[in-house]
DSSP file (Angstrom, degrees, kcal/mol; ACC not computed):
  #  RESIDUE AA STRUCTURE BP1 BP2  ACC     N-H-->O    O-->H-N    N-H-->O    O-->H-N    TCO  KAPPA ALPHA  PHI   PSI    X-CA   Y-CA   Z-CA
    1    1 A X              0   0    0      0, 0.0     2,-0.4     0, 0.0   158,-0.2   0.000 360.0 360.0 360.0 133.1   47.1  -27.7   21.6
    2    2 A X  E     -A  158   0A   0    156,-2.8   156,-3.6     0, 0.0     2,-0.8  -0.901 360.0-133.1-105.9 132.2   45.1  -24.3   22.5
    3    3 A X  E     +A  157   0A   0     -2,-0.4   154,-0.2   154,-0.2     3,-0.1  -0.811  25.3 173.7 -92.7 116.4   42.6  -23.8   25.1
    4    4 A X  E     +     0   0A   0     -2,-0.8     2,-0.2   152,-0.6    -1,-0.1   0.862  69.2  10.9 -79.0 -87.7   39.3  -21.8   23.9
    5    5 A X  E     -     0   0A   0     38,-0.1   151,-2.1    34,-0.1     2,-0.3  -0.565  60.7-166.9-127.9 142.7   37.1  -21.9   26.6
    6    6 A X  E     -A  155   0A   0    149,-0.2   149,-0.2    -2,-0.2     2,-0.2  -0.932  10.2-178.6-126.1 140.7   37.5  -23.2   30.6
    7    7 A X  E     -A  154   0A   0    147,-0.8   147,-1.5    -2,-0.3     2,-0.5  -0.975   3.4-176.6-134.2 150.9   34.3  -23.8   33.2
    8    8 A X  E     -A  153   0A   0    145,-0.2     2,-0.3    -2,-0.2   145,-0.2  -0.960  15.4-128.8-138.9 155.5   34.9  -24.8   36.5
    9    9 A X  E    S+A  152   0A   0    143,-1.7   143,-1.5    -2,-0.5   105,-0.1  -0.926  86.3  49.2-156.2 156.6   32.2  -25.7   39.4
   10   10 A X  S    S-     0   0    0     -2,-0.3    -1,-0.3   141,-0.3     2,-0.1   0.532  74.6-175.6 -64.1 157.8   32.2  -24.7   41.7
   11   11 A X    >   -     0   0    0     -3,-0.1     3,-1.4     1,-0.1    -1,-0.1  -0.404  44.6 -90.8-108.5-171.9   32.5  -21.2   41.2
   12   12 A X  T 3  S+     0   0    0      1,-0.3    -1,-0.1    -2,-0.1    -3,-0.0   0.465 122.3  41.2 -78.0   7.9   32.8  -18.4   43.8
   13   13 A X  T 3  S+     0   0    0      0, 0.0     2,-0.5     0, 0.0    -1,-0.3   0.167  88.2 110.7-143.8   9.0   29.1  -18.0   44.1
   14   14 A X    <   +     0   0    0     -3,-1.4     3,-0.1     1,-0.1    -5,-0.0  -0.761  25.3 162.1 -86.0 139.2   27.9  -21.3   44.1
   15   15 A X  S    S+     0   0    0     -2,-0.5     2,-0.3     1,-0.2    -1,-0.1   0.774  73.2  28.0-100.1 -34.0   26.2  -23.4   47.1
   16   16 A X  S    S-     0   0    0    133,-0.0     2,-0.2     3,-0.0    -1,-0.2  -0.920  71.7-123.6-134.3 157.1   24.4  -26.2   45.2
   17   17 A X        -     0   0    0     -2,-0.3     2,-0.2    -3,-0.1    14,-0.1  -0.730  43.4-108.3 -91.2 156.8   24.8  -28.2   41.9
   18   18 A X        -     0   0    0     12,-0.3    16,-0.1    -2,-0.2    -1,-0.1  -0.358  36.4-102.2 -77.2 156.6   21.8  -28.0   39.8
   19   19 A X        -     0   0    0     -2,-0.2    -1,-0.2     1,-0.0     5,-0.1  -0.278  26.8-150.5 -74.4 174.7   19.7  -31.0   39.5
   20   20 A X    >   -     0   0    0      3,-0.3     3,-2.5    -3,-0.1    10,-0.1  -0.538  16.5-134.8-152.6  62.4   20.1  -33.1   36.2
   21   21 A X  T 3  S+     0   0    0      1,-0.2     2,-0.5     3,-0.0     3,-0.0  -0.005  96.4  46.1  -7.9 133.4   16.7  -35.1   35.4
   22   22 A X  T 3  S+     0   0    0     70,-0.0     2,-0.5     0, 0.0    -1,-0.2  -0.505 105.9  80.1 120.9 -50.7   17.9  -38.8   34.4
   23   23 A X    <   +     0   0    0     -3,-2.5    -3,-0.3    -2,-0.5     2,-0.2  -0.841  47.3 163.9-127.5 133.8   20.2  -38.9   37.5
   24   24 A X        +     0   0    0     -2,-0.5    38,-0.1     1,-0.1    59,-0.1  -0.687  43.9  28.3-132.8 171.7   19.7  -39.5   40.3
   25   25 A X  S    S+     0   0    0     -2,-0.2     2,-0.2     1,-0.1    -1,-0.1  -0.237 102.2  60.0  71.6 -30.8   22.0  -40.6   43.9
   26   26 A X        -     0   0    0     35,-0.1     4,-0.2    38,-0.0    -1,-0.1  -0.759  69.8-147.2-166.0 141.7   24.8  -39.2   43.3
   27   27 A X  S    S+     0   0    0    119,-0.3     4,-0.5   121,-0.3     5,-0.1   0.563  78.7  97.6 -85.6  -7.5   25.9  -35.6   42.7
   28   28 A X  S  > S+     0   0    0      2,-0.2     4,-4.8     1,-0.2     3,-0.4   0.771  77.1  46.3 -31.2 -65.0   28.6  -36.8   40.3
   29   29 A X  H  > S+     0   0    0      1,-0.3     4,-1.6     2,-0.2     5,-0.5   0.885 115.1  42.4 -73.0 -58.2   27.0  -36.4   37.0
   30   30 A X  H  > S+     0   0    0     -4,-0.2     4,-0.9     1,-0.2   -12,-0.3   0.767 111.3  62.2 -82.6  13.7   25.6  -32.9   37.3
   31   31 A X  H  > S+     0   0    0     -4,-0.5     4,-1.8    -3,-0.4    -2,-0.2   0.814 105.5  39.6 -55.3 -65.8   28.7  -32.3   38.8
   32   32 A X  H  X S+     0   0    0     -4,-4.8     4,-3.4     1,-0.2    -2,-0.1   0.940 115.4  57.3 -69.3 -30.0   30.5  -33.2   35.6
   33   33 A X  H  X S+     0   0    0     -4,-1.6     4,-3.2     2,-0.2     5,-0.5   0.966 100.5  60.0 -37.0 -68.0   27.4  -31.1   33.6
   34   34 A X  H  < S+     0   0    0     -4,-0.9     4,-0.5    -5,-0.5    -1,-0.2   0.839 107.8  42.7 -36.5 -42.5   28.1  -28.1   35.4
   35   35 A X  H  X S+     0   0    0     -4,-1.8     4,-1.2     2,-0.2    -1,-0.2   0.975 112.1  49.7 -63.4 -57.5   31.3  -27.9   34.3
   36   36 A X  H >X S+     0   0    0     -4,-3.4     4,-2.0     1,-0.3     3,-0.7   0.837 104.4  51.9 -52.1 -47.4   30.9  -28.7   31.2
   37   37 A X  H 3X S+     0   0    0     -4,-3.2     4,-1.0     1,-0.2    -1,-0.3   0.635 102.3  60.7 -99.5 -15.1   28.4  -26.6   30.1
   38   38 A X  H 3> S+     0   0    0     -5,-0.5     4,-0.9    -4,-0.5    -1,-0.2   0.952 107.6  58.5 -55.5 -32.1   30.2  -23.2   31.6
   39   39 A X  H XX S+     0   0    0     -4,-1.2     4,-1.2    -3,-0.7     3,-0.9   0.984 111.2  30.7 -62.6 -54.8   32.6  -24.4   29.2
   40   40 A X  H 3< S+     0   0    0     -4,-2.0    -1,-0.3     1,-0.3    -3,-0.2   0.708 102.8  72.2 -60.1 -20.4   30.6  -24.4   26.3
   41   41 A X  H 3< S+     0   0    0     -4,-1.0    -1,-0.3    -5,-0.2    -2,-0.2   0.715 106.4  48.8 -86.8 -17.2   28.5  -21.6   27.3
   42   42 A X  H << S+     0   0    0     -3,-0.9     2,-0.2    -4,-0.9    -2,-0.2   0.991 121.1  23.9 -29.5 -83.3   31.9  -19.7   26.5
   43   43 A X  S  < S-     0   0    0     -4,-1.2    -1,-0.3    -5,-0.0     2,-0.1  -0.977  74.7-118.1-108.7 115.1   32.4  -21.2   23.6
   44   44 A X        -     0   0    0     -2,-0.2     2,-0.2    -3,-0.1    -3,-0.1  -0.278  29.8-144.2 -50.8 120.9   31.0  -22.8   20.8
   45   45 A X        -     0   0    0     -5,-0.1     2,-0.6    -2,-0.1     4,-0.1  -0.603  23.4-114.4-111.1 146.4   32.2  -26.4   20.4
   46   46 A X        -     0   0    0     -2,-0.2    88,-0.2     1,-0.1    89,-0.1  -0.710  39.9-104.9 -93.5 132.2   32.7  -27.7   16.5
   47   47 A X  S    S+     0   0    0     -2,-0.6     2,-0.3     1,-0.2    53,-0.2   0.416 115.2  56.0 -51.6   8.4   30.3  -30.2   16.1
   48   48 A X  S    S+     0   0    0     51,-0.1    86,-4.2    52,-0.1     2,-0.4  -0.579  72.6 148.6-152.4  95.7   33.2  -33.3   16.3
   49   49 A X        -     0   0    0     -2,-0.3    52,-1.9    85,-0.2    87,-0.3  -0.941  46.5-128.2-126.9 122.6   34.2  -32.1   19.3
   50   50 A X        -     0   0    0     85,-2.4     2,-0.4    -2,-0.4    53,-0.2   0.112   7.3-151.5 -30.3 160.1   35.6  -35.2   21.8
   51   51 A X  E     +b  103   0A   0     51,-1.0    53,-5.2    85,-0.1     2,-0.3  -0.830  22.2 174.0-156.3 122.6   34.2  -35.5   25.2
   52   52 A X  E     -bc 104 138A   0     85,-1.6    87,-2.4    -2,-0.4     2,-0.4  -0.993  11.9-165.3-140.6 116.1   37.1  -37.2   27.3
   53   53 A X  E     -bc 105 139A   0     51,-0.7    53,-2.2    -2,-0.3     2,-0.4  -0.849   5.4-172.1 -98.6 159.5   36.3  -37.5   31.3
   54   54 A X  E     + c   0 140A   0     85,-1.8    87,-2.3    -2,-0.4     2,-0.4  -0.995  17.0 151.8-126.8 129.0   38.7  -38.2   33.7
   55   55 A X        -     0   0    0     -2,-0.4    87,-0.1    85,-0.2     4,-0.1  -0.833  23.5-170.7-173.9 122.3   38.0  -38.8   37.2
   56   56 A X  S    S+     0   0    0     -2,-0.4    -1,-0.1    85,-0.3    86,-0.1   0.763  97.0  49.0 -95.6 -22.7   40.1  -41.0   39.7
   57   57 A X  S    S-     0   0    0     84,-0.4    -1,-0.2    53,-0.1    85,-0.1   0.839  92.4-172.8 -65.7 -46.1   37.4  -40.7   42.3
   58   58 A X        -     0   0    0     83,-0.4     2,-2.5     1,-0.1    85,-0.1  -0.140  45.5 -39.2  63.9-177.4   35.0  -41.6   40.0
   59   59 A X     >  +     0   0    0      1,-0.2     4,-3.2    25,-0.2     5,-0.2  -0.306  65.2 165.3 -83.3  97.8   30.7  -41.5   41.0
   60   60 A X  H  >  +     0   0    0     -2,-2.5     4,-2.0     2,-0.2     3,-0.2   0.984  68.5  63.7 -69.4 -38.3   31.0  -42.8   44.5
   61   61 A X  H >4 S+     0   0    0      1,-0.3     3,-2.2     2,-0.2     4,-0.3   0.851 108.0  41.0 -41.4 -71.5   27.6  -41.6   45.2
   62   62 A X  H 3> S+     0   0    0      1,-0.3     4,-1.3     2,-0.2     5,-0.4   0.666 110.5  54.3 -44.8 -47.4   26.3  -44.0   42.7
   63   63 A X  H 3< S+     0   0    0     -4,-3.2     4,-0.5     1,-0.2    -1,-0.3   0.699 108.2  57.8 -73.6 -15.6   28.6  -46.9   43.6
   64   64 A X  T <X S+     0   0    0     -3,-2.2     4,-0.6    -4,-2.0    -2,-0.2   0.883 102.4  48.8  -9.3 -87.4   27.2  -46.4   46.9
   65   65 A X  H  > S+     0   0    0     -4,-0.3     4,-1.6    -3,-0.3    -2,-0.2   0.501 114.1  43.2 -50.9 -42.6   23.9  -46.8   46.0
   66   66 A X  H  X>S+     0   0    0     -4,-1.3     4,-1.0     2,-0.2     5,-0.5   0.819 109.7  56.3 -90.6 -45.1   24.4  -50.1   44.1
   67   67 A X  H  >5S+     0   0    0     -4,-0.5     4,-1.5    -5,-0.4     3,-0.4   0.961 109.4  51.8 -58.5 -29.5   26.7  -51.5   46.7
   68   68 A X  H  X5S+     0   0    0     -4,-0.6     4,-1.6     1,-0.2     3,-0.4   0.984 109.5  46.9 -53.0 -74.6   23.7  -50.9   49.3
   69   69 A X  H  <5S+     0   0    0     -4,-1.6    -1,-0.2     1,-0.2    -2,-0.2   0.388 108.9  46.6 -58.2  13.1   21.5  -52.4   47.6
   70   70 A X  H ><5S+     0   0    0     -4,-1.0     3,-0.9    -3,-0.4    -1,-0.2   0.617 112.3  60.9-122.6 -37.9   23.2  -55.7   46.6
   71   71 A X  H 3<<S+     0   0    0     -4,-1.5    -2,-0.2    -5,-0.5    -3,-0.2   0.653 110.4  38.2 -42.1 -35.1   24.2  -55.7   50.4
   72   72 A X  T 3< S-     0   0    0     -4,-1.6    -1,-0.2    -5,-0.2    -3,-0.1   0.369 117.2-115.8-112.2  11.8   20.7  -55.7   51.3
   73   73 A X    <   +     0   0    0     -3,-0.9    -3,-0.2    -5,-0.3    -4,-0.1   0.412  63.9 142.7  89.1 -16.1   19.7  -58.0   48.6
   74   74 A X        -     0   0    0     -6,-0.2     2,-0.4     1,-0.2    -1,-0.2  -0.062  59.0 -85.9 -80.4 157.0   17.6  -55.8   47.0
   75   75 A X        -     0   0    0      1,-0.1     2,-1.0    -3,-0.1    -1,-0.2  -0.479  41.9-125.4 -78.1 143.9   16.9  -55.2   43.4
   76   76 A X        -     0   0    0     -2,-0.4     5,-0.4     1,-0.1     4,-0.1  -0.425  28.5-117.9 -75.0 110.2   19.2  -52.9   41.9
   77   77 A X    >>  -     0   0    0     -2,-1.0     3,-1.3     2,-0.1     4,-1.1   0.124  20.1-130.3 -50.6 151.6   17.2  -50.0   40.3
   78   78 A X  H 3> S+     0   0    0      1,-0.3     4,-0.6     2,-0.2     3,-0.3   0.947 104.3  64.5 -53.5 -51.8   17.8  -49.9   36.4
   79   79 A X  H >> S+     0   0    0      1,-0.3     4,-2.7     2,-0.2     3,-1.1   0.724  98.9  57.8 -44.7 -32.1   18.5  -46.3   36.3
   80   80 A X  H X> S+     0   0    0     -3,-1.3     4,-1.4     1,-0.3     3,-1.1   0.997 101.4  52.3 -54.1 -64.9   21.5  -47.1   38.5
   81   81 A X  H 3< S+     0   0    0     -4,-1.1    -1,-0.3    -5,-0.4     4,-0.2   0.588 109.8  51.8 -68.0  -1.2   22.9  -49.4   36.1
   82   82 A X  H X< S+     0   0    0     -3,-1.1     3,-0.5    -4,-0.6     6,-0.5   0.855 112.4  42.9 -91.9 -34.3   22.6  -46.7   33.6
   83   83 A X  H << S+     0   0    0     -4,-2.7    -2,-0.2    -3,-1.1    -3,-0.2   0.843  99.1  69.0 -71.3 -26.5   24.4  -44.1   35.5
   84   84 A X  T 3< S+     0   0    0     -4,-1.4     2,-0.7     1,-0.2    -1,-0.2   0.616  87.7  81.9 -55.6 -24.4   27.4  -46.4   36.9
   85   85 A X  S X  S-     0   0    0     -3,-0.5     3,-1.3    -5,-0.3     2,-0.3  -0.694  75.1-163.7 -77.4  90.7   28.3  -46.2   33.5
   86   86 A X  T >  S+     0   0    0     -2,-0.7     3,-0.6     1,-0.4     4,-0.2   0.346  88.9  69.4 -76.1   7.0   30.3  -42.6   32.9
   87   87 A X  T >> S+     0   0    0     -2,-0.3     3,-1.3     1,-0.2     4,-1.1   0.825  82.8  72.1 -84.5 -22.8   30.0  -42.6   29.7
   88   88 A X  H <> S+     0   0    0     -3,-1.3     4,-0.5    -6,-0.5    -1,-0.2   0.338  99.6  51.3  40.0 -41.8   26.0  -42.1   30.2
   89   89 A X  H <> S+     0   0    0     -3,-0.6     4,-1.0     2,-0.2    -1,-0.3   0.430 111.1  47.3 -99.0 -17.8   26.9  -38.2   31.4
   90   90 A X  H <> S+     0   0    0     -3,-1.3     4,-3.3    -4,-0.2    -2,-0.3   0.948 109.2  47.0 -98.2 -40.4   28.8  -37.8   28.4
   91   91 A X  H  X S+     0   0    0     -4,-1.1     4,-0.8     2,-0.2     5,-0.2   0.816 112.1  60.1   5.6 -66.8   26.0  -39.3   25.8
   92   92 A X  H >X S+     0   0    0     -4,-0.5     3,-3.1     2,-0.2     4,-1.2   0.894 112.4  35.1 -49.9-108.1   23.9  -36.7   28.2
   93   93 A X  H 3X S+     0   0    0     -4,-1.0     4,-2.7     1,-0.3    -2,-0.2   0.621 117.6  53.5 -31.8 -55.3   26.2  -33.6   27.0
   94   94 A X  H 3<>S+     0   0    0     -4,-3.3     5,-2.4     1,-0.2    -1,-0.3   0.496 111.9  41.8 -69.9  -7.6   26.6  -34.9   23.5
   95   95 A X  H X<5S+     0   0    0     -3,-3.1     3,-0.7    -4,-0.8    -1,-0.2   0.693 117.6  50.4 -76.1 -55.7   23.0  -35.3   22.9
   96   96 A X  H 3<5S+     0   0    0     -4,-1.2    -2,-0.2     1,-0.3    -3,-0.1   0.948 118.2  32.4 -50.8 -61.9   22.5  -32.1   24.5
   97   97 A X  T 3<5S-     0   0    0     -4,-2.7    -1,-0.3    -5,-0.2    -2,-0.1  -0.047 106.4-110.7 -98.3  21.9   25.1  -29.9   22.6
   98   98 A X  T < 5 +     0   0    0     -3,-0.7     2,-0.5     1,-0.2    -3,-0.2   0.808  59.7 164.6  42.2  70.5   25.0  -31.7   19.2
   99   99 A X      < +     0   0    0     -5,-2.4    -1,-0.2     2,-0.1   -51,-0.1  -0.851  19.3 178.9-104.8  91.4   28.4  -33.0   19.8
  100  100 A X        +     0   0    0     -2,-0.5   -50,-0.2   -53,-0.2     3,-0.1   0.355  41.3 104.2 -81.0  29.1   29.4  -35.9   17.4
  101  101 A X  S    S-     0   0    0    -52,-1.9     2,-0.2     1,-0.2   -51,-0.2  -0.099  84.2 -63.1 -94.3-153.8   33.2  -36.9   18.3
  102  102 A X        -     0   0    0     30,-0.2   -51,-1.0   -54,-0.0     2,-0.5  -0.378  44.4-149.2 -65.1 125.7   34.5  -40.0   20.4
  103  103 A X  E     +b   51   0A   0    -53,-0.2     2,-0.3    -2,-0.2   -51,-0.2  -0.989  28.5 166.3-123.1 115.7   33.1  -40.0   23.8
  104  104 A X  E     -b   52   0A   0    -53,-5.2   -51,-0.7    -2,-0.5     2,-0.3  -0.775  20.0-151.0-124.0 179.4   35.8  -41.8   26.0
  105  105 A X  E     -b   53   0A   0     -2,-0.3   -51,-0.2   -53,-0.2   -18,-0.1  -0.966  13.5-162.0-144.4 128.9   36.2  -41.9   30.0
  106  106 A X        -     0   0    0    -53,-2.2   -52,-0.1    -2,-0.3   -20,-0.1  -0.130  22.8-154.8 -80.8-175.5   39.2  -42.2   32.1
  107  107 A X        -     0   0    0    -53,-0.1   -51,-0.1   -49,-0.0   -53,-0.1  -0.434  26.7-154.5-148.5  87.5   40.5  -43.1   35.5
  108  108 A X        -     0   0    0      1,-0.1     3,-0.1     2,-0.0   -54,-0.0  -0.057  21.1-115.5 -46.9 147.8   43.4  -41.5   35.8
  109  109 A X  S    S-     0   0    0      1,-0.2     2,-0.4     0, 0.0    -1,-0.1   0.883  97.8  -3.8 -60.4 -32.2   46.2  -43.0   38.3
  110  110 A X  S    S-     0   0    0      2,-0.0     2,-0.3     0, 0.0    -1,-0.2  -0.996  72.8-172.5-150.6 164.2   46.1  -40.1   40.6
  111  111 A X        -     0   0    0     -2,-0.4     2,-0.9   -55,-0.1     5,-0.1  -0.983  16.6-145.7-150.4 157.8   44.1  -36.7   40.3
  112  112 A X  B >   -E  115   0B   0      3,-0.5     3,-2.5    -2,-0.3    -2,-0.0  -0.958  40.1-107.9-118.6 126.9   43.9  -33.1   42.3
  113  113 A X  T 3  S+     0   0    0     -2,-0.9    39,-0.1     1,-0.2     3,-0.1  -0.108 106.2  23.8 -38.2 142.6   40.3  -31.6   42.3
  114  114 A X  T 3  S+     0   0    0   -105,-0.1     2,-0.3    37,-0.1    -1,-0.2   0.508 108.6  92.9  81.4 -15.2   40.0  -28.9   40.3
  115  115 A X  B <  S-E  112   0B   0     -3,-2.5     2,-0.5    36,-0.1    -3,-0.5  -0.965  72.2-120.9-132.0 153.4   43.0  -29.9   37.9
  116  116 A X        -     0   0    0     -2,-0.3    -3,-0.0    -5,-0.1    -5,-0.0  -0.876  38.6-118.1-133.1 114.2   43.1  -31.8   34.7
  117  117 A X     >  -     0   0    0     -2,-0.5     4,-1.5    -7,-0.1     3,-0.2  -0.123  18.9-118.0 -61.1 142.9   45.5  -34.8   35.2
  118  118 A X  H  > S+     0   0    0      1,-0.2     4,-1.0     2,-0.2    -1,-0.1   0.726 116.2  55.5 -12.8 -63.4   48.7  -34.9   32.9
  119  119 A X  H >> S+     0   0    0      2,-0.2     4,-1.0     1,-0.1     3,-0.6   0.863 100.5  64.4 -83.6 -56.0   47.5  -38.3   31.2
  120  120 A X  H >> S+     0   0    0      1,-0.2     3,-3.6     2,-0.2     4,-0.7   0.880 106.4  39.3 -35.9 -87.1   44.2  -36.3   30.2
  121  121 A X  H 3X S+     0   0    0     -4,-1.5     4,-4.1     1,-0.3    -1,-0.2   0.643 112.1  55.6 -32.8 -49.9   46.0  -33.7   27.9
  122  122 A X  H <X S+     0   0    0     -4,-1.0     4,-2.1    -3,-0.6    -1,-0.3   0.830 113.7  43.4 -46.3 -48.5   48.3  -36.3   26.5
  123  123 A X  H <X S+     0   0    0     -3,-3.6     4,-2.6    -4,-1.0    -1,-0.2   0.881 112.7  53.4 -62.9 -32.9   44.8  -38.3   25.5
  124  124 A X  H  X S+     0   0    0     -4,-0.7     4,-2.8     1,-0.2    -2,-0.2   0.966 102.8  52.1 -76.6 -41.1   43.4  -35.4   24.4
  125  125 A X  H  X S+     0   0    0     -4,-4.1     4,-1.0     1,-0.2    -1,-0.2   0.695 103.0  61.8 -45.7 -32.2   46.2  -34.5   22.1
  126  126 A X  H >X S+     0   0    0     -4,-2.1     4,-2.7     2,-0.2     3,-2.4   0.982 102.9  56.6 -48.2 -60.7   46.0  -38.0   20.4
  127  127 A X  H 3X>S+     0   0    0     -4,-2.6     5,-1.1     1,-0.3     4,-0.5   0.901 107.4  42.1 -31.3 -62.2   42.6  -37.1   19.5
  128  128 A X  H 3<5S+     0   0    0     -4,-2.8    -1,-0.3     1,-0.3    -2,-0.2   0.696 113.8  52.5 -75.6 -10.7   43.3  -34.5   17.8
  129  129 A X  H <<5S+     0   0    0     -3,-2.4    -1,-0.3    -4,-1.0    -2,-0.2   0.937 105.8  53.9 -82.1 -34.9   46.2  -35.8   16.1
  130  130 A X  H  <5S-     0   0    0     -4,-2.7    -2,-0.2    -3,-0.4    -1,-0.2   0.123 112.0-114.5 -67.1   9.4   44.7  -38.4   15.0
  131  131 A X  T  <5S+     0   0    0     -4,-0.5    -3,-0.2    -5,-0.3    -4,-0.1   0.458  78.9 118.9  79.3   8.5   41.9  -36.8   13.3
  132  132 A X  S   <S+     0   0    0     -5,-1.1     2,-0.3    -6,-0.2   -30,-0.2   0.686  80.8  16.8 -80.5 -12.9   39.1  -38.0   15.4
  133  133 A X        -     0   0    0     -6,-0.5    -2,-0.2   -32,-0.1    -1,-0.2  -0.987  51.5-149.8-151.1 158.1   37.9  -34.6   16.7
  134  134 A X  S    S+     0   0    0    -86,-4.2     2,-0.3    -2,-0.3   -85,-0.2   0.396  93.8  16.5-103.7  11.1   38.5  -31.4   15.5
  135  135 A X        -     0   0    0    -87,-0.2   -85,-2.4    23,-0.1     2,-0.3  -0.899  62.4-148.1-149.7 168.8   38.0  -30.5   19.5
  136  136 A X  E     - D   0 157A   0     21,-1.2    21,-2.3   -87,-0.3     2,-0.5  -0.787   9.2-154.9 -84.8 156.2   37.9  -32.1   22.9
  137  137 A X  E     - D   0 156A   0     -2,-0.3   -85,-1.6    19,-0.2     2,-0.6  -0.986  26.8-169.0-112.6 117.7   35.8  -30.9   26.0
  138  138 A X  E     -cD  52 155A   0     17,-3.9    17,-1.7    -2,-0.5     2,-0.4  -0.888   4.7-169.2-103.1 147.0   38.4  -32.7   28.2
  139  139 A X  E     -cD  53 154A   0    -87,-2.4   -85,-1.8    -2,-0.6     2,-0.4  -0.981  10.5-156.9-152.7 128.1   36.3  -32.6   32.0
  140  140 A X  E     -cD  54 153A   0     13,-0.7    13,-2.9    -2,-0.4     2,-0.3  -0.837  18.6-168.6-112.4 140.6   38.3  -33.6   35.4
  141  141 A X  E     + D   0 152A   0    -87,-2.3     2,-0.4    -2,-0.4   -84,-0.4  -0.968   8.1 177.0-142.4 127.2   35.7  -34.7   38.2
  142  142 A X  E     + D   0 151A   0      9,-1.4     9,-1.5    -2,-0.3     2,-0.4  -0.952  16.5 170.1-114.3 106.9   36.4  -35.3   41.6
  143  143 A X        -     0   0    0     -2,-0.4     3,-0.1     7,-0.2     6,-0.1  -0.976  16.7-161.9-127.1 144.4   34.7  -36.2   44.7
  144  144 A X  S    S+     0   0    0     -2,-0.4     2,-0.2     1,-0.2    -1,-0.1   0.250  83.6  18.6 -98.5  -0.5   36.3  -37.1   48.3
  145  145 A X  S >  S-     0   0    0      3,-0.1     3,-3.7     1,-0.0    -1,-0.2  -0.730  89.2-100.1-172.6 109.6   33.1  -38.9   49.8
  146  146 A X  T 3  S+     0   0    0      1,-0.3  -119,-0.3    -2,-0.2  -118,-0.1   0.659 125.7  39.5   3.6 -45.9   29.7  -40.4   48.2
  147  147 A X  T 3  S+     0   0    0   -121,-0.1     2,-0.7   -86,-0.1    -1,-0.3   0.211  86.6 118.0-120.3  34.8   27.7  -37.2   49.1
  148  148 A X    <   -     0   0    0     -3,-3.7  -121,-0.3     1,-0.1   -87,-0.2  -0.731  66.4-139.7 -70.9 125.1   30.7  -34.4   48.2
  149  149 A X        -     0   0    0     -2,-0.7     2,-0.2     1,-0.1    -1,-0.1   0.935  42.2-153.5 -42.0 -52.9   29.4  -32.4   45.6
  150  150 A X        -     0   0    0     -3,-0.1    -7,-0.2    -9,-0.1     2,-0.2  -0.483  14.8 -89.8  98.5-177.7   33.2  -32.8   44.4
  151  151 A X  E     - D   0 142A   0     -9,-1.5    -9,-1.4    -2,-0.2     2,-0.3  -0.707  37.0-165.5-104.7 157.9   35.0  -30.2   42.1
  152  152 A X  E     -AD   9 141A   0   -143,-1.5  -143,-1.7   -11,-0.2     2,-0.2  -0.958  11.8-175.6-144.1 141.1   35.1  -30.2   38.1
  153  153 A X  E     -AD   8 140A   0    -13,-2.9   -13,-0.7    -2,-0.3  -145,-0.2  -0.650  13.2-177.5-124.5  89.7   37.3  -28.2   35.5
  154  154 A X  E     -AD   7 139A   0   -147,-1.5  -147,-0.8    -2,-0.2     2,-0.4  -0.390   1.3-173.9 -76.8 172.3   36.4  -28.8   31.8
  155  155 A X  E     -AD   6 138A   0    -17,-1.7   -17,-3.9  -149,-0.2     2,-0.5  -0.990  21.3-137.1-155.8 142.4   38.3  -27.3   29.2
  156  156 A X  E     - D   0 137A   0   -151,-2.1  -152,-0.6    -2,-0.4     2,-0.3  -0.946  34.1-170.7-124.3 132.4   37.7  -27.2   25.1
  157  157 A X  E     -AD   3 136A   0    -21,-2.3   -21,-1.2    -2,-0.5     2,-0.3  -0.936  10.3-169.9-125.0 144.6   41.1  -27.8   23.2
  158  158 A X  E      A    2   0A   0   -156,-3.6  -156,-2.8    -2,-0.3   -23,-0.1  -0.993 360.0 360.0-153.6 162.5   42.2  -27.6   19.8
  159  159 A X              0   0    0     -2,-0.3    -1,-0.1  -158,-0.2  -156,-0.1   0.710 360.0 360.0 -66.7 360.0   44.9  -28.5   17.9
């Protein structure tokens, strides 16, 4: 497997993630956006290109949000239930970037911010052996607290 193009957020000159219309609580998801799309703004992605997240933190903001509100009894807003799903931010990208592969999500067993876990690569390399995309965007997300901004690496692979 070769890596074309790498995006990382944050970068040495960022303070805030951009907002992301659709989602809302949680920086998670334009977390994992950011990322992505440095990657791609590289590099062009072949249109059945994969989109594989990984993230052992997962969006705490968002699970937050719904556990607060089911704690107070309250209805849980719909848009939550769309975002707790992570495949929802990859849908987002693949819509966005005319990306047709396999959109999977992970939760790796352990993860370091900023690096893309072992068992990511391994998955990604199935893909591609197995002829379901002729790239991956593989994207590690990380956050240490409900309102950490977190870290992200994405990466576009091919065989």
């Amino acid at each position: 497997m070769k890596q074309l193009a790498e995006g990382r957020w944050p970068g040495p000159q960022d303070e805030t993630l951009p907002r992301l219309p659709g989602f809302a609580d949680s920086p998670f998801n334009p977390l994992v956006v950011a990322a992505a799309e440095r990657c791609l703004q590289q590099h062009s992605a072949a249109p059945r290109t994969a989109l594989l997240l990984a993230s052992h933190s997962g969006d705490l903001g968002t699970a937050e949000a719904i556990a607060r509100a089911a704690a107070g009894e309250r209805r849980v807003p719909p848009l939550l239930f769309f975002q707790s799903n992570p495949n929802a931010v990859l849908g987002h990208l693949a819509a966005r970037w005319g990306l047709t592969g396999p959109v999977l999500a992970i939760s790796p067993a352990s993860a370091t911010p900023g690096e893309v876990p072992r068992d990511a690569y391994e998955l990604a390399d199935l893909l591609l052996l197995d002829g379901d995309a002729d790239e991956v965007l593989l994207i590690a997300a990380e956050q240490a607290h409900p309102a950490d901004p977190g870290r992200a690496v994405a990466v576009l692979l091919a065989p």
